[in-house]
C-alpha positions as CSV (number, residue, x, y, z in Angstrom):
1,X,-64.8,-50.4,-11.2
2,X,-68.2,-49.4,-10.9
3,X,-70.8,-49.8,-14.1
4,X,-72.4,-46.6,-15.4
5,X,-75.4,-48.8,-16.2
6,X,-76.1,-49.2,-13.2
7,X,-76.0,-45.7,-12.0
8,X,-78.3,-42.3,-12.9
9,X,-76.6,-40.5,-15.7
10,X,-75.9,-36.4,-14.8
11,X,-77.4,-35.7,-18.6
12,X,-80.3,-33.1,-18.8
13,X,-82.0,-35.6,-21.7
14,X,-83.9,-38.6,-21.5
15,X,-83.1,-41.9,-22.6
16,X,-86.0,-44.6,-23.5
17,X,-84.4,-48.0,-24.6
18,X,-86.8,-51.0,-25.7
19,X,-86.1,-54.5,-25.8
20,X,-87.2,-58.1,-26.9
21,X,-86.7,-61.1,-29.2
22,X,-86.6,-61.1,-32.3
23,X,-90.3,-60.0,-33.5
24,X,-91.2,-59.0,-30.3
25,X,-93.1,-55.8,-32.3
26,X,-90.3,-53.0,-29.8
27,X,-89.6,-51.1,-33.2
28,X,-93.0,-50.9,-34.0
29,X,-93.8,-49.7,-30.8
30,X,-91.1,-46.9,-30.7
31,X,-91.5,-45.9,-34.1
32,X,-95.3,-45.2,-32.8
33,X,-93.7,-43.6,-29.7
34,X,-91.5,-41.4,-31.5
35,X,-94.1,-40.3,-33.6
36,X,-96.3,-39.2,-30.7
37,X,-93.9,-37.5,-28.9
38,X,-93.2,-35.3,-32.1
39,X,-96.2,-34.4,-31.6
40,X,-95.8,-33.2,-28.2
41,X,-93.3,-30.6,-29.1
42,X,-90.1,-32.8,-27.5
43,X,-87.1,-32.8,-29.2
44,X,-86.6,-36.9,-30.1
45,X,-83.3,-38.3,-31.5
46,X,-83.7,-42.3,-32.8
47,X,-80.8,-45.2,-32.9
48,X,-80.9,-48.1,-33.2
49,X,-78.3,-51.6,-32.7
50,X,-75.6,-51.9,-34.6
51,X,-76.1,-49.1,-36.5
52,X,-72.2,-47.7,-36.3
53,X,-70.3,-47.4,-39.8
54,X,-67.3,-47.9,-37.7
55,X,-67.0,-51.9,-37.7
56,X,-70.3,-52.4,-39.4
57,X,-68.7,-53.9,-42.8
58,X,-66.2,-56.4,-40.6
59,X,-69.5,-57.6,-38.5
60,X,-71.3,-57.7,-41.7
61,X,-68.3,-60.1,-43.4
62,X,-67.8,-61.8,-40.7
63,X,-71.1,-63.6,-40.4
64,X,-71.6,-64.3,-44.1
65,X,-68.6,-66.4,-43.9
66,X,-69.5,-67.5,-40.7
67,X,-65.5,-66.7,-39.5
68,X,-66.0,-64.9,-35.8
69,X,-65.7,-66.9,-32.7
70,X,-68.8,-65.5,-29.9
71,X,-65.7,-63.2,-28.2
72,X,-64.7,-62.5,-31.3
73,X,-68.8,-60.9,-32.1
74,X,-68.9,-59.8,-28.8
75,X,-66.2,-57.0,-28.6
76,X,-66.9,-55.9,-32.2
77,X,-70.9,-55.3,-31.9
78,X,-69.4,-53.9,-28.1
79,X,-67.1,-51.9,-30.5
80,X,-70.0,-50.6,-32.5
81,X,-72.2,-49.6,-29.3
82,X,-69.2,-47.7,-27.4
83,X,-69.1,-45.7,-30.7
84,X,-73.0,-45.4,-31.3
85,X,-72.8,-44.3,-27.5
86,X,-70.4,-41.4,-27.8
87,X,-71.7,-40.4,-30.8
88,X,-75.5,-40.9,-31.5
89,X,-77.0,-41.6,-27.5
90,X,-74.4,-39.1,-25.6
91,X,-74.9,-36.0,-27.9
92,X,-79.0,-35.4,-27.6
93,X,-78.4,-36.7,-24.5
94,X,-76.5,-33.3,-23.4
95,X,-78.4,-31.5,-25.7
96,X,-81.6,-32.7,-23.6
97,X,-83.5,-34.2,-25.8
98,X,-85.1,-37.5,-25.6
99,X,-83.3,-40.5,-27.1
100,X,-85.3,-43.5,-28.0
101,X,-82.5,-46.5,-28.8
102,X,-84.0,-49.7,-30.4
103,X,-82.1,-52.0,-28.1
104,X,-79.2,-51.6,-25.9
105,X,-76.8,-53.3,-23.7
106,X,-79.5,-55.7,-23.1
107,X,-78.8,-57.3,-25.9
108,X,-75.9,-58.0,-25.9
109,X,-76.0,-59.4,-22.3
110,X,-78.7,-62.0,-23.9
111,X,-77.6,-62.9,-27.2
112,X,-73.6,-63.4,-26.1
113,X,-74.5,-65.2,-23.4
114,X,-76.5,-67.8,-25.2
115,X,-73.7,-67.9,-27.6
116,X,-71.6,-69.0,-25.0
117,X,-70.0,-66.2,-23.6
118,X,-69.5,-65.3,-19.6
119,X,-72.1,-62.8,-18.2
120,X,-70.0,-61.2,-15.6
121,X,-67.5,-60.9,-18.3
122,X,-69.9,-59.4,-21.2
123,X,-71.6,-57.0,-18.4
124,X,-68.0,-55.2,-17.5
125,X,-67.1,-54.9,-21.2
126,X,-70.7,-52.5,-21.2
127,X,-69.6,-50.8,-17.6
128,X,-69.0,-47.6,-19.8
129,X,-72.9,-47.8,-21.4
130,X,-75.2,-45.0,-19.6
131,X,-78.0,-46.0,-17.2
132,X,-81.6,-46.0,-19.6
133,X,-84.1,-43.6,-18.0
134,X,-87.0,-46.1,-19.0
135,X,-86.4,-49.7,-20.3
136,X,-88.9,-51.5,-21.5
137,X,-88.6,-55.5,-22.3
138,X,-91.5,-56.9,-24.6
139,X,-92.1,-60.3,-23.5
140,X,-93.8,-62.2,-26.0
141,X,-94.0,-66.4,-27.1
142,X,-91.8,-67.9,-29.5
143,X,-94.7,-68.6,-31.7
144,X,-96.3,-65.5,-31.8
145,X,-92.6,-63.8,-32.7
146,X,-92.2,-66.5,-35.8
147,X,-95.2,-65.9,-37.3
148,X,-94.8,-62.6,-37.2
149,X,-91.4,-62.3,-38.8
150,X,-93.0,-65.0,-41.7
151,X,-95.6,-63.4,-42.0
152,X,-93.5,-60.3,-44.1
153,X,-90.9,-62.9,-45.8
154,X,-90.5,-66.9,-46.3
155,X,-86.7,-67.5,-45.1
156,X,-85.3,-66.5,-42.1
157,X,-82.0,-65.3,-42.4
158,X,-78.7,-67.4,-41.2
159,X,-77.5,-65.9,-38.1
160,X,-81.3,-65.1,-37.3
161,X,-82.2,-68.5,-36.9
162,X,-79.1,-69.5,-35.2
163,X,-77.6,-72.0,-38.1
164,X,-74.4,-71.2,-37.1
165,X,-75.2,-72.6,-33.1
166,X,-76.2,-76.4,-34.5
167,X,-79.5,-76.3,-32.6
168,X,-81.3,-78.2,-35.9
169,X,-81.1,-78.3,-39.5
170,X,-84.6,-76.4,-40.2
171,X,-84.6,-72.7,-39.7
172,X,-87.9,-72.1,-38.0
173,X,-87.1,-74.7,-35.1
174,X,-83.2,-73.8,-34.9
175,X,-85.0,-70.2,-34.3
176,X,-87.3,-71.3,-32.2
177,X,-84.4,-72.7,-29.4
178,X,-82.2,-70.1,-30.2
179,X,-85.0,-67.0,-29.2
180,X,-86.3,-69.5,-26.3
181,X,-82.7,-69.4,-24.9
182,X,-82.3,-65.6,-25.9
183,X,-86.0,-65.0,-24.0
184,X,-84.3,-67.5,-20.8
185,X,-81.8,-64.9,-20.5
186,X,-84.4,-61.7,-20.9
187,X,-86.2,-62.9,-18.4
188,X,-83.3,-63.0,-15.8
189,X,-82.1,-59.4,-17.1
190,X,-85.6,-58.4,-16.4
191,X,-85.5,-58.8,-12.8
192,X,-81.6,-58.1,-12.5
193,X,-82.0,-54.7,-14.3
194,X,-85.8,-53.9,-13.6
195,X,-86.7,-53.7,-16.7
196,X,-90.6,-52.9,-17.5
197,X,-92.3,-55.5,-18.8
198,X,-94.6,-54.8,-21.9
199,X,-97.0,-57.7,-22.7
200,X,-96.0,-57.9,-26.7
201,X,-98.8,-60.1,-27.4
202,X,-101.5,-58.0,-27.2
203,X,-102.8,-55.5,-29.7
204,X,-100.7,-52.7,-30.7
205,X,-102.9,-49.8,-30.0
206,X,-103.2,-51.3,-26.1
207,X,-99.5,-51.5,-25.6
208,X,-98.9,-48.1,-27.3
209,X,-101.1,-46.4,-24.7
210,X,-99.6,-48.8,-22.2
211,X,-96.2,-46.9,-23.1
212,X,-97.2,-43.6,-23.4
213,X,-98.7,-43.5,-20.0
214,X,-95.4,-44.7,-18.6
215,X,-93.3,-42.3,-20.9
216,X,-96.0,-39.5,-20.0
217,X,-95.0,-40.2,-16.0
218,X,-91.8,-40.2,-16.1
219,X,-91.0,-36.7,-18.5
220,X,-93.7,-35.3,-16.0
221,X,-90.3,-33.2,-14.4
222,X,-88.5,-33.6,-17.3
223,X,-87.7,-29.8,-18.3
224,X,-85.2,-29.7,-21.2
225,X,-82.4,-27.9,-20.7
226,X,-81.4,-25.1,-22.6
227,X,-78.7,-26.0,-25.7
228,X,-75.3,-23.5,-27.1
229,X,-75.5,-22.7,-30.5
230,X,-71.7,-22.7,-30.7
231,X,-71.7,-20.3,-33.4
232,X,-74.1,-17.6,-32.0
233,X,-72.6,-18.1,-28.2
234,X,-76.2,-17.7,-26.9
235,X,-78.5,-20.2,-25.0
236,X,-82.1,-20.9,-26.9
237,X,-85.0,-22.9,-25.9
């Protein structure tokens, strides 16, 4: 069965995905995206990982009391993307706006992999996820993520750090294999899915206008399609 992330989607939207390790600075990045392109007049819908009210309480649960088996995580955060999908990416997406996801299937092909669960097998449970329009991976060093996350709180949280993996018994260098291991596998997806690569560690107003000259490109032919207001029955702009 063929996988729709791997294919062009037939939507009149745009979608614009980031990714990175934890700290990687994506969310500030497409926060300041989404902003600008406000600005511009484009119609912008936001979502962001798993962000679904659908199995958000039993993923919640199920890490405090450290109960779920990688599988087990797997299919429910796959769970809370196929309904994010249909319901918060597919939507604007027909509508033609432009959808900016903090991550996407990416994630999940990194993070349950390193938890121990089979690629091939993770990458066919996503076949149904849409193709990105423009995916961008922020590749920045363990350190620089750490201190970055520290730098707003003290503690990093359990499942954050990877506790639950038995890398070590301090936080910061059970986080440190864990992301190295998470940024292993980004690295590989980078070349597999040709993902752009944004070069996190450097200052945010050079990676901003970085991004916005690669956005800028590709809606260059991007003319939004017109939208039904059901109750009216008439096409607007």
């Amino acid at each position: 069965m063929p996988r729709l992330f791997e294919q062009e989607h037939p939507y009149p939207g745009r979608l614009i995905i980031v990714e990175g390790i934890d700290g990687s600075g994506k969310s500030t990045q497409l926060q300041l995206l989404q902003k600008w392109l406000v600005s511009l007049n484009y119609r912008v819908f936001f979502t962001e990982w798993n962000s679904s009210a659908l199995v958000n309480e039993t993923i919640r649960r199920g890490k405090k009391k450290n109960l779920l088996t990688p599988t087990t995580f797997s299919i429910l955060h796959a769970t809370d993307f196929a309904d994010r999908l249909m319901h918060l990416i597919i939507p604007p997406l027909k509508a033609g706006m432009v959808v900016l996801a903090d991550r996407y299937v990416y994630t999940a092909f990194s993070r349950d992999v390193v938890r121990g669960v089979d690629p091939s097998w993770v990458r066919s449970l996503y076949g149904f996820a849409v193709k990105p329009d423009i995916s961008l991976y922020f590749r920045v060093p363990i350190e620089i993520s750490l201190r970055r996350i520290l730098s707003g709180r003290t503690t990093l949280k359990f499942h954050e750090a990877g506790m639950d993996m038995g890398f070590s018994d301090d936080p910061n260098e059970s986080f440190t294999k864990l992301q190295g291991k998470i940024l292993e596998e980004y690295e590989r997806i980078a070349v597999e899915q040709n993902l752009t690569i944004i070069d996190a560690s450097l200052p945010i107003s050079i990676q901003q206008g970085t991004i916005r000259k690669i956005v800028q490109e590709k809606l260059k032919e991007y003319k939004p399609m017109p939208y039904l207001r059901k109750k009216e029955n008439v096409y607007v702009e």
